[in-house]
N, C-alpha and C positions, 0 to 999 in steps of 0.2 A: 504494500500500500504506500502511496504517496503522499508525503506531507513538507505543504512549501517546495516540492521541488524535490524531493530528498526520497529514499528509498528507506524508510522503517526496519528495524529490525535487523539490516543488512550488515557482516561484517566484513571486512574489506577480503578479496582475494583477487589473483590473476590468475589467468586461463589463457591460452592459443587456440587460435580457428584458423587450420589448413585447408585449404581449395585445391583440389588436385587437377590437372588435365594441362593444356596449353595458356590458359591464361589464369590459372591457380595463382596460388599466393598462401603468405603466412600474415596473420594480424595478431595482433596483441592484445587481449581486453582488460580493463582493470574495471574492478568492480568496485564500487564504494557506497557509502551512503548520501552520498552527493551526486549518484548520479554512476553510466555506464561511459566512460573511453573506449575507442578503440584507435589503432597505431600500426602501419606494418610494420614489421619486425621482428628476429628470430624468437621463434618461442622452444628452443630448445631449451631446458632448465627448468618449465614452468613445470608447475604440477600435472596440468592435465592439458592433453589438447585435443581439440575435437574434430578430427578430419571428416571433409566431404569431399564427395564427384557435385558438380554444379549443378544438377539434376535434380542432387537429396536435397542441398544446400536448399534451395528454392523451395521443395516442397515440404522443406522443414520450417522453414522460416515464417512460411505461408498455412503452417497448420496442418497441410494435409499428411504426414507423416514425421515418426521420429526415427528421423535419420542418421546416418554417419557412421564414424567410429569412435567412442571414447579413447583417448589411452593414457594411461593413469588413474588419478585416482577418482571413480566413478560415484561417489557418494558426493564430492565438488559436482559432479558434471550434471548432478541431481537437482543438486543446490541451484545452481545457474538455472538449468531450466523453468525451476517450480518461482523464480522470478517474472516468467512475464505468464499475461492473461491468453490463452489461447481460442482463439472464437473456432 
């Protein structure tokens, strides 16, 4: 829930989202109570990162499935998700 701007509840962590295929990529998230960054940049090191093919990427993002691959530690990748509203 949001208040002022702010994400409730939220304790700070980063995470990676890998894009795989010709025009893939690696981004950086930081997750805070002020809100979601995102940054390319390598996420080797982070705890967890969540790779897609551009396909899932889209139909995850869009609701219509939970896609990807975690890897690491998937109770974080849990945590991330159970943040936004899914219509």
């Amino acid at each position: 829930m949001a208040i002022d701007g702010r994400i409730a509840g939220i304790e700070a962590f980063d995470l990676g989202v890998r894009l795989t295929g010709n025009n893939g990529g690696d981004t950086r998230v930081s997750v805070t109570p002020d809100g979601i960054t995102l940054e390319p940049g390598d996420v080797s090191g982070l705890p967890l990162v969540l790779e897609f093919d551009a396909a899932s990427f889209v139909l995850t993002v869009m609701g219509r499935v939970n896609g990807g691959t975690a890897r690491g530690d998937t109770a974080l990748a849990e945590r991330f998700g159970n943040i936004f509203f899914r219509i």
